[in-house]
SERODO-386711 format. One record per atom (N, C-alpha, C): atom name; y, x, z. Coordinates in Angstrom, 1 decimal. Layout:
N
<CA; <Y; X; Z>>
...
% end
This chain:
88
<N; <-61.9; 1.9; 16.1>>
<CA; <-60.7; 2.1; 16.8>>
<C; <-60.4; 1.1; 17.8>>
<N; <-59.6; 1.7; 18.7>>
<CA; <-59.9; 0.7; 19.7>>
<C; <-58.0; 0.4; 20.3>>
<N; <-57.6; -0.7; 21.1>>
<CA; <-56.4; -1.0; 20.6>>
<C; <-55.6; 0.1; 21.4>>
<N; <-55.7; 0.9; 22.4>>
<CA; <-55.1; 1.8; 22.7>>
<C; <-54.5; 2.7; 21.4>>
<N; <-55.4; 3.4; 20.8>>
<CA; <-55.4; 3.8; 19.5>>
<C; <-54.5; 3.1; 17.9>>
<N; <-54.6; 2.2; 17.9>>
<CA; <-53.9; 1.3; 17.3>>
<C; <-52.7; 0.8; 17.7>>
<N; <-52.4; 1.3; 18.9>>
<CA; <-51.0; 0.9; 19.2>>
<C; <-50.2; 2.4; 19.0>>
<N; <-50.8; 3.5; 19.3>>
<CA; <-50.8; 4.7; 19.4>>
<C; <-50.3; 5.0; 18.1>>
<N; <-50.9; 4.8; 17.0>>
<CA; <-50.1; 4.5; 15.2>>
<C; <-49.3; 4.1; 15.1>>
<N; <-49.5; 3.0; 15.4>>
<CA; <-48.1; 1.9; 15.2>>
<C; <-46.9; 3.1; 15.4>>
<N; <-47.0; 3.4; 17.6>>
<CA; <-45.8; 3.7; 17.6>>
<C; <-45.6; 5.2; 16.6>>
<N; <-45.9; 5.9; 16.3>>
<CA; <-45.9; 6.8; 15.6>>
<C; <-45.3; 6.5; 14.1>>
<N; <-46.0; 5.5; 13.6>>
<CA; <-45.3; 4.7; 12.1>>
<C; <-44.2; 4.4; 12.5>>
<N; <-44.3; 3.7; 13.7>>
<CA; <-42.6; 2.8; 13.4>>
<C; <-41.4; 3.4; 14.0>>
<N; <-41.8; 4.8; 14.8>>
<CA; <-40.7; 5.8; 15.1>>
<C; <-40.0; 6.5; 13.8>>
<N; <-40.4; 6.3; 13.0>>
<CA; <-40.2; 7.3; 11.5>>
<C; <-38.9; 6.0; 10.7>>
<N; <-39.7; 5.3; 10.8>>
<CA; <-39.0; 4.1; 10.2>>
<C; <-38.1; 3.2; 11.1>>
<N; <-38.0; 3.5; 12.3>>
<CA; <-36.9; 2.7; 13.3>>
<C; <-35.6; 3.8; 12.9>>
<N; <-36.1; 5.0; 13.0>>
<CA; <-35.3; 5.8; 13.1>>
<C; <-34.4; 6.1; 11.3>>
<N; <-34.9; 6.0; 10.2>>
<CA; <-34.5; 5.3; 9.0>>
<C; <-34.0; 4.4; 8.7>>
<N; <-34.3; 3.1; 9.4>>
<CA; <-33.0; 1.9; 9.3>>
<C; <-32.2; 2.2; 10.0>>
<N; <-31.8; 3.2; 11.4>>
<CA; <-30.3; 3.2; 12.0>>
<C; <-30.0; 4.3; 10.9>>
<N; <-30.4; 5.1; 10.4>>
<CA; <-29.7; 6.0; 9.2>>
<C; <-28.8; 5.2; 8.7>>
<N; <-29.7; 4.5; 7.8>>
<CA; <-29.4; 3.5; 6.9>>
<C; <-28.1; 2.6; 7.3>>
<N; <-28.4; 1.9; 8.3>>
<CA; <-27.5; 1.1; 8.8>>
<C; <-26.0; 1.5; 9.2>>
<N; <-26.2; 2.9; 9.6>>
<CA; <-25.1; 3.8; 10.2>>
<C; <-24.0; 3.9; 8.7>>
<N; <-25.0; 4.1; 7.9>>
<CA; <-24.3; 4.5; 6.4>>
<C; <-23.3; 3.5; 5.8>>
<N; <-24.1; 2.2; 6.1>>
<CA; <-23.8; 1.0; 5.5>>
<C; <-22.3; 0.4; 6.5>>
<N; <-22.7; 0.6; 7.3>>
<CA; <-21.3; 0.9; 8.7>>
<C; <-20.4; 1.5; 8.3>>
<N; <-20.3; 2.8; 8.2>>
<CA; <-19.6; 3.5; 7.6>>
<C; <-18.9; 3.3; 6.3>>
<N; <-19.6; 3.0; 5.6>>
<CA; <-19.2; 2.3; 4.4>>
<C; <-17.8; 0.8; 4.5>>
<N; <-18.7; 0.2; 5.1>>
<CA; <-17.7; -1.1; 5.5>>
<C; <-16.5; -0.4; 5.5>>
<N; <-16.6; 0.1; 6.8>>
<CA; <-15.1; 1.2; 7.8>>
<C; <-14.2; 1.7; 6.5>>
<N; <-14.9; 2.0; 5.6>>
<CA; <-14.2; 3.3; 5.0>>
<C; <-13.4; 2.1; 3.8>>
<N; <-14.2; 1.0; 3.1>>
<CA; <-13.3; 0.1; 2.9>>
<C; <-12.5; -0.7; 3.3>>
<N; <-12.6; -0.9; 4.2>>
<CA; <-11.6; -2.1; 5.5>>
<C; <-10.8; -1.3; 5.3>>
<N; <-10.6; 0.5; 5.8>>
<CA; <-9.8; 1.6; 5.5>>
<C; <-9.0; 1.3; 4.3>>
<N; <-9.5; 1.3; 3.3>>
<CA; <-9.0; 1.5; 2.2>>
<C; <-8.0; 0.2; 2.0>>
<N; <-8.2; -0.7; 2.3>>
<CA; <-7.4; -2.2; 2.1>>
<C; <-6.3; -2.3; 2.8>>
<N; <-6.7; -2.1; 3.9>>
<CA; <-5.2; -2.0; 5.0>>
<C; <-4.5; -0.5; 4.6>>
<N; <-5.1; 0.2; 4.0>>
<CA; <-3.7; 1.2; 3.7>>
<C; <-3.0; 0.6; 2.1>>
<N; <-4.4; 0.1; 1.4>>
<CA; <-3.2; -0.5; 0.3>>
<C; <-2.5; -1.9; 0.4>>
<N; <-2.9; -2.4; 1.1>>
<CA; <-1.8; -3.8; 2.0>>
<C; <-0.5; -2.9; 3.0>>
<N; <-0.4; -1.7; 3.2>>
<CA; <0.9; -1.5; 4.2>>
<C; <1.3; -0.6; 2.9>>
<N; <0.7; -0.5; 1.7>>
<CA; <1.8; 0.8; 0.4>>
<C; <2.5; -0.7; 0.1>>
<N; <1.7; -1.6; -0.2>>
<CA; <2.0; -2.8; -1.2>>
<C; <3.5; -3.4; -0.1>>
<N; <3.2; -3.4; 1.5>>
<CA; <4.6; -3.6; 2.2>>
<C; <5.7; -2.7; 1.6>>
<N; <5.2; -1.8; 2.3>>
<CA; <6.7; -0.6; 2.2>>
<C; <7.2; -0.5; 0.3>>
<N; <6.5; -0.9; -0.5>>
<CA; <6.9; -1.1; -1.9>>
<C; <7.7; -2.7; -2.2>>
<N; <7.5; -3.4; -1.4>>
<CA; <8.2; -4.5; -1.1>>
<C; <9.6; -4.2; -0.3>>
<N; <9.4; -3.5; 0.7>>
<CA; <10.5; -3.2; 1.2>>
<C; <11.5; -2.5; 0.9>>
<N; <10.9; -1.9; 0.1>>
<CA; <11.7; -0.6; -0.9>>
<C; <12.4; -1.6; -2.1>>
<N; <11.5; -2.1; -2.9>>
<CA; <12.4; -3.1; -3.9>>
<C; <13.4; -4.2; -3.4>>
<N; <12.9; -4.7; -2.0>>
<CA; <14.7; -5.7; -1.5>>
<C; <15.5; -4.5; -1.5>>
<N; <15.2; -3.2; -1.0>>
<CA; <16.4; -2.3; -0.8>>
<C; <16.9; -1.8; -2.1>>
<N; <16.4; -1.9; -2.7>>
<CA; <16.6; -1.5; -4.2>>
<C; <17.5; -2.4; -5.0>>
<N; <17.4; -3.7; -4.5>>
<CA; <17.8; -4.7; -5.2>>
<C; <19.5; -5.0; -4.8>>
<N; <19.1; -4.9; -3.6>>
<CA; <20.6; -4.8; -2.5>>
<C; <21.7; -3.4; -2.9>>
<N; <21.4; -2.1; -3.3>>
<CA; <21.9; -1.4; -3.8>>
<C; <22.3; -1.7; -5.2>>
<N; <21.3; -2.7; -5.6>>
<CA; <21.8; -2.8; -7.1>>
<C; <23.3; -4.0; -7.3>>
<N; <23.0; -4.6; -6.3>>
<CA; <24.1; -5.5; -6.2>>
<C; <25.5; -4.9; -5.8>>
<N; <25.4; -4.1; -5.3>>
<CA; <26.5; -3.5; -4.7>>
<C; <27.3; -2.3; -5.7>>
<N; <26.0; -2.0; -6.5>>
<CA; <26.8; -0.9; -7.5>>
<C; <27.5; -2.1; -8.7>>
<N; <26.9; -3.5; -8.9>>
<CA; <27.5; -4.0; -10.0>>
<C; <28.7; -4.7; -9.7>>
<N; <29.0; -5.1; -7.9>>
<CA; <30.1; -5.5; -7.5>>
<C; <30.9; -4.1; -7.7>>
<N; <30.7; -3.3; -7.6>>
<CA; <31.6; -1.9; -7.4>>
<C; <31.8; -1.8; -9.1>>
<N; <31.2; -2.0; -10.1>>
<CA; <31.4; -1.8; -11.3>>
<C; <32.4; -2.9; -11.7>>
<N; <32.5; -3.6; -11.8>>
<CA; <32.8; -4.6; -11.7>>
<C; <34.6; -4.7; -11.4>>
<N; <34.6; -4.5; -10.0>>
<CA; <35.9; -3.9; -9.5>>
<C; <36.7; -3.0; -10.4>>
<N; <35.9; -1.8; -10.5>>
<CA; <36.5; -0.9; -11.3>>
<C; <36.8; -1.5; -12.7>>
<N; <36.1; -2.2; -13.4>>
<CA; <36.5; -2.4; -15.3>>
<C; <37.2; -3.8; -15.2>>
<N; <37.5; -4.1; -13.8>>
<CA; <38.8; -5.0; -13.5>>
<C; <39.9; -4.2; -13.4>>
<N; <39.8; -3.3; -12.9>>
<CA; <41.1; -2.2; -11.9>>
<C; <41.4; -1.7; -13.8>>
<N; <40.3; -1.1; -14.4>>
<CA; <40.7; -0.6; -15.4>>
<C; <41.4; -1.5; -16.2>>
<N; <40.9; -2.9; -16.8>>
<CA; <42.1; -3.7; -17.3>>
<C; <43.3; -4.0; -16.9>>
<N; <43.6; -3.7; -15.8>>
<CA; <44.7; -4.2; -15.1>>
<C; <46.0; -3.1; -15.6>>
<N; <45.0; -1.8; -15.4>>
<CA; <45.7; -0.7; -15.7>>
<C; <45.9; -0.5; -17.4>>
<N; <45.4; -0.9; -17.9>>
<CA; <45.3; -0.9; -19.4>>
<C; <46.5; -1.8; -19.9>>
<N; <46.7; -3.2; -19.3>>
<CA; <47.2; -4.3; -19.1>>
<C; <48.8; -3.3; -19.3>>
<N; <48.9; -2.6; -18.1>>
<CA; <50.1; -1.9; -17.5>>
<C; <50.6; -1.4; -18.5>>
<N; <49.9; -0.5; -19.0>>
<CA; <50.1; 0.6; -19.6>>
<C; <51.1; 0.5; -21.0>>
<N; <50.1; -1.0; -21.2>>
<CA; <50.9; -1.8; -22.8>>
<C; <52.1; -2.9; -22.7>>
<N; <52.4; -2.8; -21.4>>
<CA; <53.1; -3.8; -21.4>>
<C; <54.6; -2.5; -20.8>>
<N; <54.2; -0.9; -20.3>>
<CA; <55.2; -0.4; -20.4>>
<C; <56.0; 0.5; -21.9>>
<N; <55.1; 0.2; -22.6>>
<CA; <55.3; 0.6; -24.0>>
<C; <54.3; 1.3; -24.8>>
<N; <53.3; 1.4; -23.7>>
<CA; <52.3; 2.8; -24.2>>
<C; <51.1; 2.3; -24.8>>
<N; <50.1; 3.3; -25.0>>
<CA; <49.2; 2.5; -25.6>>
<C; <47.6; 3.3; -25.0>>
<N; <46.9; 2.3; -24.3>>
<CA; <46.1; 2.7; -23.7>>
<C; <45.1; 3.5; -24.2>>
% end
């Protein structure tokens, strides 16, 4: 064989096989992508679930000041009630 010939293989070999590692590599690419994907959507659930519980928290405070008010208002009125003769 003479090196014309011998190069002539090669390229023939190593087109099969160049062409197999960008498969490959495309895959592995892809792959990355599709995890990076996956992390930044559960880092922006993990925000909006943080944002959601300050809001949650903030509502909570407001219904216990509002409760609060009210089983004051109701003693007051209870208070009333017994001090006009009646009985709550």
């Amino acid at each position: 064989m003479d090196a014309a010939m011998v190069t002539a293989i090669a390229a023939l070999a190593g087109a099969p096989l160049a062409a197999a590692a960008a498969v490959w590599g495309s895959r592995i690419a892809g792959r990355a992508q599709r995890e990076g994907n996956a992390m930044t959507g559960l880092s922006n659930l993990t925000d909006q679930l943080q944002e959601e519980r300050i809001d949650m928290r903030a509502q909570l405070a407001t219904l216990r000041t509002e409760l609060a008010t009210e089983r004051a208002e109701n003693a007051r009125l209870k208070l009333l009630v017994t001090q006009l003769g009646g009985t709550p």
